[in-house]
Backbone as JSON, one array per atom type, in Angstrom:
{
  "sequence": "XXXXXXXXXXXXXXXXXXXXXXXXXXXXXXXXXXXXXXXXXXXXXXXXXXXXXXXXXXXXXXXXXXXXXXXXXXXXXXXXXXXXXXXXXXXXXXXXXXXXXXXXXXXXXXXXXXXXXXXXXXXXXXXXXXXXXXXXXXXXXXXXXXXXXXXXXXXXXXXXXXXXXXXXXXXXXXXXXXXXXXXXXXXXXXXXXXXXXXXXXXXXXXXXXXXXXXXXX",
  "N": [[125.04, 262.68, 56.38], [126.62, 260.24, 56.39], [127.45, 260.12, 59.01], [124.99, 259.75, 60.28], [124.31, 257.01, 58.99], [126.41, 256.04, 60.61], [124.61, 256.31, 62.86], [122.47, 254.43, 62.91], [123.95, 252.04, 62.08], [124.96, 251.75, 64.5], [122.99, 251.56, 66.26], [121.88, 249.44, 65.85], [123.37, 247.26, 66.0], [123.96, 247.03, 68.84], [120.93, 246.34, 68.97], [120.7, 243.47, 68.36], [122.63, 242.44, 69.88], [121.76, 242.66, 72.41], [119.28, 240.81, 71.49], [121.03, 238.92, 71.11], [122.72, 237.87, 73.87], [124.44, 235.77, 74.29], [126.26, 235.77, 72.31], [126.09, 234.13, 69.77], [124.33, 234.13, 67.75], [122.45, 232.29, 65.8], [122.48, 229.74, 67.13], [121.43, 230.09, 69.63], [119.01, 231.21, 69.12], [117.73, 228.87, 68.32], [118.05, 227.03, 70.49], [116.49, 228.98, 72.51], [114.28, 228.83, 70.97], [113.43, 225.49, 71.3], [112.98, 224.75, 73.52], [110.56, 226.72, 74.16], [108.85, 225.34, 72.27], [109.03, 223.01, 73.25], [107.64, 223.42, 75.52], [104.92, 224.79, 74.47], [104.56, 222.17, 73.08], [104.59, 221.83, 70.98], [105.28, 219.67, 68.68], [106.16, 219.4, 65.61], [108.19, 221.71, 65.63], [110.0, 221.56, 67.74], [111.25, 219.23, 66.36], [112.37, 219.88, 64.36], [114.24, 222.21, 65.05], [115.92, 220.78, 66.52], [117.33, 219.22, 64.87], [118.27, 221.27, 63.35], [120.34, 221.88, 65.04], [119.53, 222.77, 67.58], [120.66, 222.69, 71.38], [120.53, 219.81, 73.0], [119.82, 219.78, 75.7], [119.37, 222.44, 76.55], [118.74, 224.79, 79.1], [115.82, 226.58, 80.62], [114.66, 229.85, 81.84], [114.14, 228.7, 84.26], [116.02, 226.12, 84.87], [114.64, 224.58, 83.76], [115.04, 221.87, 81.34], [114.04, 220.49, 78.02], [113.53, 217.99, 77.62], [113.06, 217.44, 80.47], [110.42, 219.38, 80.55], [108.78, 218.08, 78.99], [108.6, 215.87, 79.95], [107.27, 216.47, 82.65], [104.86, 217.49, 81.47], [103.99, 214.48, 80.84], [104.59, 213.54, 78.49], [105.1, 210.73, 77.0], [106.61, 209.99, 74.6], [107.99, 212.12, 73.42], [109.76, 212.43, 75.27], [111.26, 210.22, 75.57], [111.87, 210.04, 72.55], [114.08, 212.15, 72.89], [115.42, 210.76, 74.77], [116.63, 208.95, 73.25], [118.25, 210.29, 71.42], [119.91, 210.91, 73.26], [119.89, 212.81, 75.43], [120.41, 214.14, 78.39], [118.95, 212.89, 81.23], [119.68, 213.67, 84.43], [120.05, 216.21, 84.36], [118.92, 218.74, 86.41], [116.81, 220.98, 87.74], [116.51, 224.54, 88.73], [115.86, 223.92, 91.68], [116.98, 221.75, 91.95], [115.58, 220.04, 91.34], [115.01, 216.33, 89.79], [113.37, 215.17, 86.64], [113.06, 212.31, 87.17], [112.37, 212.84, 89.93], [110.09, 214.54, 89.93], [108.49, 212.45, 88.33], [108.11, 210.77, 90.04], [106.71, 211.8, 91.99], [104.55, 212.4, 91.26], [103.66, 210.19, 90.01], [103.82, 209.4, 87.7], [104.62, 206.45, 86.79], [105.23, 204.78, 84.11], [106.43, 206.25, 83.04], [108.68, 207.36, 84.82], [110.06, 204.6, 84.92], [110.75, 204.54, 81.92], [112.9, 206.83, 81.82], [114.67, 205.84, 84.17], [115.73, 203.13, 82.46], [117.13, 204.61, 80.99], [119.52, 205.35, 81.6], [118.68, 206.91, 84.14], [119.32, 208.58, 87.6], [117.81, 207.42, 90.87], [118.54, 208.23, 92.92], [119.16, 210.92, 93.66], [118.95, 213.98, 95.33], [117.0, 216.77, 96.16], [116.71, 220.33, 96.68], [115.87, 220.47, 99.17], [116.37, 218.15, 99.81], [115.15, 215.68, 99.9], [114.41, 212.87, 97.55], [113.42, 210.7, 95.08], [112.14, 208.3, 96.0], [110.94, 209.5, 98.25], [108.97, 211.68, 97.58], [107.05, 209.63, 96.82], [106.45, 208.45, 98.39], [105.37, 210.5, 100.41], [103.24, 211.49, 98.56], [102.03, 209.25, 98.45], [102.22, 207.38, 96.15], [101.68, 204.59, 95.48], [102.66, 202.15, 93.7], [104.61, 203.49, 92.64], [106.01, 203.33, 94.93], [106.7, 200.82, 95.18], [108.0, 199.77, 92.9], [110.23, 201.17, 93.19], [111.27, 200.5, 95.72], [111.99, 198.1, 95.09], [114.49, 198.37, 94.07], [116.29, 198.6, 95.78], [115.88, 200.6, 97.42], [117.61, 201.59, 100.3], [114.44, 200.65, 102.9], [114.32, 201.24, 105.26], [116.29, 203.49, 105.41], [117.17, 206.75, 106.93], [116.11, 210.3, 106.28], [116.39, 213.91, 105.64], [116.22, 214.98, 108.33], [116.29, 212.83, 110.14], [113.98, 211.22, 109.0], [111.86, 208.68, 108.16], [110.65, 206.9, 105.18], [108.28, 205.81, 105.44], [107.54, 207.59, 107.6], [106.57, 209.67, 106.64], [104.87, 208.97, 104.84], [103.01, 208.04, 106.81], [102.93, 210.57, 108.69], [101.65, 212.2, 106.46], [99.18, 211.15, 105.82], [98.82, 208.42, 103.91], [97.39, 206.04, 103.71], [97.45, 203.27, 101.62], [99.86, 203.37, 101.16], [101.29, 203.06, 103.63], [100.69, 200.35, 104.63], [101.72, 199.5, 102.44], [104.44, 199.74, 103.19], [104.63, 198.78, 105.62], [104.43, 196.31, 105.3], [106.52, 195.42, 103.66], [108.3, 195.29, 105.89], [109.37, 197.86, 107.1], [110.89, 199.74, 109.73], [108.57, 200.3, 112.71], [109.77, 201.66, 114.78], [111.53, 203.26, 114.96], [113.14, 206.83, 115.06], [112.44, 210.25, 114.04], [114.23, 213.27, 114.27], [113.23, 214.63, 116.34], [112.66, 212.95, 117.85], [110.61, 211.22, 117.64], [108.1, 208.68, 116.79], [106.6, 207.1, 114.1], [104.14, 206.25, 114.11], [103.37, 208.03, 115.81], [103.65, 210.53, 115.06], [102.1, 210.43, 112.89], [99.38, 210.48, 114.75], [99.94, 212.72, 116.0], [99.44, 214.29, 113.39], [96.43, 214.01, 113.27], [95.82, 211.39, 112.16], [94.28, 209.02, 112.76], [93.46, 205.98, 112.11], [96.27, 205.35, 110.64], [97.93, 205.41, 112.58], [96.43, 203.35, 114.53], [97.22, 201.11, 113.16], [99.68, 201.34, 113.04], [100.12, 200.65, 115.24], [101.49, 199.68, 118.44], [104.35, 201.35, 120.02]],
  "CA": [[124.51, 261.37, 55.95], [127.83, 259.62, 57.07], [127.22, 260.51, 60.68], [123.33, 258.7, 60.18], [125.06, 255.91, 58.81], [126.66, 255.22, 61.52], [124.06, 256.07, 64.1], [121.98, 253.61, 62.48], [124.74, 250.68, 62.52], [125.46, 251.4, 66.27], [122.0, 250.92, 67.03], [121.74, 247.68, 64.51], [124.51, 246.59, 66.9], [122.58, 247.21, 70.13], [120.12, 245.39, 69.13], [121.58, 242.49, 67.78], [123.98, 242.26, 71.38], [120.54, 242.27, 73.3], [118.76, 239.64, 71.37], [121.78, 237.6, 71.48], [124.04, 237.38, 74.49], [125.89, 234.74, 74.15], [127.39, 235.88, 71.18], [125.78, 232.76, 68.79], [122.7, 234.31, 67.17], [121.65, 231.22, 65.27], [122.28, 228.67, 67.99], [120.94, 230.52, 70.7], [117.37, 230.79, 68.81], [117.61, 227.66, 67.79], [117.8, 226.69, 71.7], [115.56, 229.41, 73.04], [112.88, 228.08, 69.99], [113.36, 224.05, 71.59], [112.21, 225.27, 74.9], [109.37, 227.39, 73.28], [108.28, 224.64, 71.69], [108.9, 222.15, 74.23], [106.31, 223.93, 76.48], [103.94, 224.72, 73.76], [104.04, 220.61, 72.74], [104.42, 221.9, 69.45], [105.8, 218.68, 68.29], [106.82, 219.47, 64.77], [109.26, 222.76, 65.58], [110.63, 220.49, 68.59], [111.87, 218.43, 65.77], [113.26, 220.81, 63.51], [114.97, 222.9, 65.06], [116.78, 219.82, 67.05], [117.61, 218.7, 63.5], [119.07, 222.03, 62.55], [121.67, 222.07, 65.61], [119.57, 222.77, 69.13], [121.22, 221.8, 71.83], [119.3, 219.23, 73.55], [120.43, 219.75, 77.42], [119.1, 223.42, 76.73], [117.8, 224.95, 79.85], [115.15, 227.88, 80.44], [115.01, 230.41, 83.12], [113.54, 227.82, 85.72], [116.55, 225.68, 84.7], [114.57, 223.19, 82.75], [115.03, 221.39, 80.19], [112.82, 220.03, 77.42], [113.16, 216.69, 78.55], [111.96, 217.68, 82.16], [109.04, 219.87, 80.42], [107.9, 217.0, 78.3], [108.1, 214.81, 81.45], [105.91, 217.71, 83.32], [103.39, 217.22, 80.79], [103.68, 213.07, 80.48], [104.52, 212.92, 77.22], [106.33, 209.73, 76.66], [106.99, 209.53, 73.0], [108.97, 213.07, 72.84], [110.76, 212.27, 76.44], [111.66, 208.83, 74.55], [112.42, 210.6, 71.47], [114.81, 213.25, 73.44], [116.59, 210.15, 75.43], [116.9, 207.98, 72.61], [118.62, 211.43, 71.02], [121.14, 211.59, 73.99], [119.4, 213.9, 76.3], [120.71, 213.8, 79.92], [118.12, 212.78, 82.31], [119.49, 213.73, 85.18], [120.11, 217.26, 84.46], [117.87, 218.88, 87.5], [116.22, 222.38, 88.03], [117.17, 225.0, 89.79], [115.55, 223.8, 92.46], [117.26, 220.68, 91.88], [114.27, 218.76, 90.65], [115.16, 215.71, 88.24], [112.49, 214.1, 85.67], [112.9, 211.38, 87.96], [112.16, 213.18, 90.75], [108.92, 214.77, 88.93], [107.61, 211.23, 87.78], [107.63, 210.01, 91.01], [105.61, 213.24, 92.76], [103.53, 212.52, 90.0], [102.86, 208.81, 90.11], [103.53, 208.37, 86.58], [105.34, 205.45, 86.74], [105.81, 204.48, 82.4], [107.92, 207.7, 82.79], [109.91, 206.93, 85.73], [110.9, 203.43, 84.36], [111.62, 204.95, 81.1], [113.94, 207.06, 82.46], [116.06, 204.65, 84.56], [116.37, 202.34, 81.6], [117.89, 205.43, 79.95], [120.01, 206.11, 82.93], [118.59, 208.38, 85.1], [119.32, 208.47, 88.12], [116.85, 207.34, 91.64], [119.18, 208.54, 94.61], [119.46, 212.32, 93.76], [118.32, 214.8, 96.23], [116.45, 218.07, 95.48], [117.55, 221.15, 97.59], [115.53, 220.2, 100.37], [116.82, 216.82, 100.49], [113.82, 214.81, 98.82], [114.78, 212.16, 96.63], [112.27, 210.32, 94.4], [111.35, 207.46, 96.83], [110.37, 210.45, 99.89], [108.52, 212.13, 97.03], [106.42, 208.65, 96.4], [105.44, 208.11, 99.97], [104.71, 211.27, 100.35], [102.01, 211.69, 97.68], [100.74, 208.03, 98.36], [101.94, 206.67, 94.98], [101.99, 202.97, 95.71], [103.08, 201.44, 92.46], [105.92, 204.22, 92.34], [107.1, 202.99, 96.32], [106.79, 199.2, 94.6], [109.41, 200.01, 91.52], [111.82, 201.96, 93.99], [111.87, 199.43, 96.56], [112.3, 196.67, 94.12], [115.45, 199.01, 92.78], [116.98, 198.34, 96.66], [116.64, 201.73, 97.97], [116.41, 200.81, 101.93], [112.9, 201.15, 103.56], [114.66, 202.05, 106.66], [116.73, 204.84, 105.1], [116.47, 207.97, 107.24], [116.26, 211.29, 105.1], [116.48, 214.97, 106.31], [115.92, 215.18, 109.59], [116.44, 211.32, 110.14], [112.62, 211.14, 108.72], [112.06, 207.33, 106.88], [109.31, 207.0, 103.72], [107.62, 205.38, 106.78], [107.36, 208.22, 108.83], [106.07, 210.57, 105.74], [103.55, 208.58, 104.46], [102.26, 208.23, 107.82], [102.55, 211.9, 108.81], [100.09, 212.38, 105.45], [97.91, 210.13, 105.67], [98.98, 207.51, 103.09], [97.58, 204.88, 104.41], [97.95, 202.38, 101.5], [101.77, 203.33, 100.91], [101.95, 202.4, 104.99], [100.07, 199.48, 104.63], [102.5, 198.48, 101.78], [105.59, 199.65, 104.04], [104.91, 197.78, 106.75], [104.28, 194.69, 104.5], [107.68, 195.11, 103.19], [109.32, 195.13, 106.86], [109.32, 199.11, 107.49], [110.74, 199.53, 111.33], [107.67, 201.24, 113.45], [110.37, 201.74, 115.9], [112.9, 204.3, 114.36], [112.5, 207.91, 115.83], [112.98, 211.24, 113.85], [115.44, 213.65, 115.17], [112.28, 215.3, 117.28], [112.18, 211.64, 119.19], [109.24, 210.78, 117.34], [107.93, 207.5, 115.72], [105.97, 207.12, 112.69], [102.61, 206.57, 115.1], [102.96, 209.83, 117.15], [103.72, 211.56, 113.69], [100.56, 210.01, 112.3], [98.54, 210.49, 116.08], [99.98, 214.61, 115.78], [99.06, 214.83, 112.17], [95.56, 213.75, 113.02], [95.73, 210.31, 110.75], [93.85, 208.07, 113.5], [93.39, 204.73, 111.38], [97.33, 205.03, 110.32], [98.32, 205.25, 113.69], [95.84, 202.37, 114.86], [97.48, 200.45, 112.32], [101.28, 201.23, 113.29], [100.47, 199.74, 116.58], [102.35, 200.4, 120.13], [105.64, 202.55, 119.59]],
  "C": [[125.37, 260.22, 56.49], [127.46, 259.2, 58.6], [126.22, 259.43, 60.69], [123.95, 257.45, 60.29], [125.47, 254.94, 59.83], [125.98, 255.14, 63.37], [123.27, 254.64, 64.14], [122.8, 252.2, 62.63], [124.94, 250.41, 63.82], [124.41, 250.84, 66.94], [121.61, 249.71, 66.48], [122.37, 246.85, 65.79], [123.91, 245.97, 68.33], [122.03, 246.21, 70.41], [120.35, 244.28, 69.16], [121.95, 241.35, 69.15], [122.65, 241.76, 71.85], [119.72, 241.39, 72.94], [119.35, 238.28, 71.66], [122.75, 237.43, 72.47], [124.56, 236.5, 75.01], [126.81, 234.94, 72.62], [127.24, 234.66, 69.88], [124.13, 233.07, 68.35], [121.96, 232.97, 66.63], [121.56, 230.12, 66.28], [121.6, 229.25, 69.41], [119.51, 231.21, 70.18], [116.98, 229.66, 68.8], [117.33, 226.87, 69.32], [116.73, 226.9, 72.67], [113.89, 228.61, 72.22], [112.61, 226.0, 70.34], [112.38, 224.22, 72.6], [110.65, 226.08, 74.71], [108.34, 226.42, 73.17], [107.87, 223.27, 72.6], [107.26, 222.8, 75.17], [104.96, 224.51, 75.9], [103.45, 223.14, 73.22], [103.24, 220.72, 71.19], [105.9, 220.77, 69.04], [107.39, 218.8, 67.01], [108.47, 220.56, 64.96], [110.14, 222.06, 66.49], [111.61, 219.74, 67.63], [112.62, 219.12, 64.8], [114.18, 221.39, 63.62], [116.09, 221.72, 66.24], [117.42, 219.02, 65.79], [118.51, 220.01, 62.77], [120.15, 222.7, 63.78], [121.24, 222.35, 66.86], [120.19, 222.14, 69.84], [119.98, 221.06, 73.17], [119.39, 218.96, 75.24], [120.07, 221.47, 77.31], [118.74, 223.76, 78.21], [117.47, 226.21, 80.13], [115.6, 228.28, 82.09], [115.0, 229.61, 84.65], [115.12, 226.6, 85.67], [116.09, 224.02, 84.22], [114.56, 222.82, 80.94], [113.79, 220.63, 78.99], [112.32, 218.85, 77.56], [112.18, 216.65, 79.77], [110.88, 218.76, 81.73], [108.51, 218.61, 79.84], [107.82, 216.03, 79.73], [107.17, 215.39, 82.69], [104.9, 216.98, 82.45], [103.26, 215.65, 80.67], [103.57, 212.47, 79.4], [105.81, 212.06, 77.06], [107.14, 209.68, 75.59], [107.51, 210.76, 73.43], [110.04, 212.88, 74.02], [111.74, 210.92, 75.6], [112.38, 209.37, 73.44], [113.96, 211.42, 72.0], [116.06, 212.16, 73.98], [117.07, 209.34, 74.44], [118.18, 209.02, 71.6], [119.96, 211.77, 71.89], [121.32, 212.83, 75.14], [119.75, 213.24, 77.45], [119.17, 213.51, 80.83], [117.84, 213.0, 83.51], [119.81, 215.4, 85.12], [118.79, 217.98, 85.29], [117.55, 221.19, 87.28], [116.96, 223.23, 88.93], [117.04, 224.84, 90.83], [116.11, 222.13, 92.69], [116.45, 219.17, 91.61], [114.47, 217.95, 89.57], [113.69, 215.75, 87.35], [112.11, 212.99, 86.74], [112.13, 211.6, 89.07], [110.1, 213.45, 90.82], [108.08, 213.82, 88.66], [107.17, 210.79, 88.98], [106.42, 210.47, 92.2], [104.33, 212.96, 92.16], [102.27, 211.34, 90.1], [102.89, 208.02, 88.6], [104.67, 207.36, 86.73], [105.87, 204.9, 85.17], [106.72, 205.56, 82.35], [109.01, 207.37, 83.34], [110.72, 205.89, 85.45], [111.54, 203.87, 82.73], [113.27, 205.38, 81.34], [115.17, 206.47, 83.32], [116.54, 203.55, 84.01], [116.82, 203.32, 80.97], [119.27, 205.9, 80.74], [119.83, 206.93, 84.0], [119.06, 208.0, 86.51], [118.03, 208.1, 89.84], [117.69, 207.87, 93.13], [119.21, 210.29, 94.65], [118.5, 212.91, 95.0], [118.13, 216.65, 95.35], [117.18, 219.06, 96.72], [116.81, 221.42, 98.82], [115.24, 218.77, 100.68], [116.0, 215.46, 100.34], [114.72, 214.01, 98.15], [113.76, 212.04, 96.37], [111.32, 209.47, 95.38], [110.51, 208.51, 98.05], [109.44, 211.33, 99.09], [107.03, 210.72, 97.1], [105.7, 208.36, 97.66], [104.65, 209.5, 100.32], [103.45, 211.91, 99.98], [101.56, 209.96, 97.3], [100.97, 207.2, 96.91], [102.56, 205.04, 95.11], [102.64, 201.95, 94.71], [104.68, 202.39, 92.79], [106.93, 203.26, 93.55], [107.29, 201.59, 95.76], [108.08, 199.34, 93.94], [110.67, 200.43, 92.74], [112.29, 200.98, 94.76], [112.24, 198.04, 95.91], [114.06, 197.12, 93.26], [116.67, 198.73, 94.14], [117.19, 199.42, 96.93], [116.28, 200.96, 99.7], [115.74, 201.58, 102.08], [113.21, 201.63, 104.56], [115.58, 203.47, 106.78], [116.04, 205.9, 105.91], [117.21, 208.89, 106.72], [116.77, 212.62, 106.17], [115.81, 214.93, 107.65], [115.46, 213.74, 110.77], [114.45, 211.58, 110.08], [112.49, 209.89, 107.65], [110.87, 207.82, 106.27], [108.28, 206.51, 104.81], [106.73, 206.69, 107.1], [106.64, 209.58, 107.78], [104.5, 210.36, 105.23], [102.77, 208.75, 105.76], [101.46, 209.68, 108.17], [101.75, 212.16, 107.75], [98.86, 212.14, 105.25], [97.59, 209.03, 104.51], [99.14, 206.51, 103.29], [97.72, 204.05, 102.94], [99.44, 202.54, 100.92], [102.23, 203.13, 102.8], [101.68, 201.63, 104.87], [101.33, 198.59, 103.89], [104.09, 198.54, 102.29], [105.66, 199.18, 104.99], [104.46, 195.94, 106.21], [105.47, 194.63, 104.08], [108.58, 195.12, 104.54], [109.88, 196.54, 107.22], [109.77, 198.53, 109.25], [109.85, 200.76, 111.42], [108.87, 202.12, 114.28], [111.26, 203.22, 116.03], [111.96, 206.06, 114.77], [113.3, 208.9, 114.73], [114.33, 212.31, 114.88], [114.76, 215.13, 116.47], [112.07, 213.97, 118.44], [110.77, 211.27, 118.93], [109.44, 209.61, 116.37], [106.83, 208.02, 114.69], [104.11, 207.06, 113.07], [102.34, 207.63, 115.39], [103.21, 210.66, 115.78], [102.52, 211.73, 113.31], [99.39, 211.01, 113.77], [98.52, 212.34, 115.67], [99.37, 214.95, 114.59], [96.99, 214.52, 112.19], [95.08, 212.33, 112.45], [95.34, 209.25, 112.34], [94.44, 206.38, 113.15], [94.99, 204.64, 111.14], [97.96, 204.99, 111.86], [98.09, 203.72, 114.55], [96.7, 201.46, 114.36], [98.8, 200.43, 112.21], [100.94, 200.64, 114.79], [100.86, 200.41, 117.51], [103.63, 200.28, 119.44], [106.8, 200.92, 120.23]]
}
């Protein structure tokens, strides 16, 4: 019976180890259950269990946080709630993806300005060298390239592979985020590190009208 006893405790043990390793059973539910909840946009448990000691810079396997899920989904009020709480903003993914980064891919813009009145950061780079503004031209979000360039990132900045917001939008076909970069003083002129302008990008990618509309090289 002895013997039992203690087969029974060893495997108690076991288990125990494997639900919890980090060695903090209650705070390490309490974390895994933020994240849970975060991505279910189950509001109430979100709040509870950040009230009974989560830590609020948690992050899941993908390396996000509940902040950067609630900013996935566009919910202001719990992103708000979370920064007003002391939640980092710029804590990034494994892929090095902020919130910031995210808003701007996105287009939501009430997010993105949240966030940089909370601190976030607008210069980070993801792990292929993206920032927010090369994200914004990219996916054409014209209001977003407005806010950034109003924040003094330069328009002539060249990125990975000396490639400007210019030369992205173009290559896409975003014509009114070229339209509004060559209204702000974009150089046509500036060549990737293939010896290409922002025309012959456009011309190769097919994008006629954006090409027309960058003119002679």
């Amino acid at each position: 019976m002895r013997f039992l006893s203690y087969v029974i405790l060893f495997i108690y043990s076991i288990v125990a180890y494997a639900q919890n390793p980090q060695g903090e059973p209650e705070i390490y539910t309490l974390n895994a259950q933020l994240l849970a909840g975060a991505k279910q946009q189950d509001i109430a448990r979100v709040k509870r269990v950040i009230e009974e000691g989560a830590k609020l810079d948690s992050r899941n396997r993908f390396g996000k946080t509940a902040l950067f899920i609630f900013a996935e989904q566009g919910n202001l009020e719990l992103v708000k709630y979370l920064l007003d709480l002391g939640a980092d903003p710029n804590i990034p993914t494994l892929e090095k993806v902020t919130p910031v980064m995210f808003s701007a891919y996105s287009g939501n813009l009430p997010m993105l300005t949240m966030l940089v009145d909370h601190g976030a950061s607008i210069d980070e780079e993801d792990q292929v060298f993206k920032t927010a503004i090369v994200y914004a031209a990219g996916e054409g979000r014209v209001d977003v390239l407005k806010y950034l360039l109003d924040k003094n990132i330069p328009i002539n900045k060249q990125y990975n592979h000396d490639l400007t917001i210019l030369m992205w939008a173009a290559g896409l076909g975003r014509l009114e985020a070229v339209k509004l970069l060559i209204d702000r003083g974009a150089d046509t002129s500036l060549k990737d590190d293939r010896g290409k302008t922002a025309k012959e990008i456009a011309t190769q990618a097919g994008q006629n009208e954006i090409a027309s509309l960058l003119g002679s090289d």
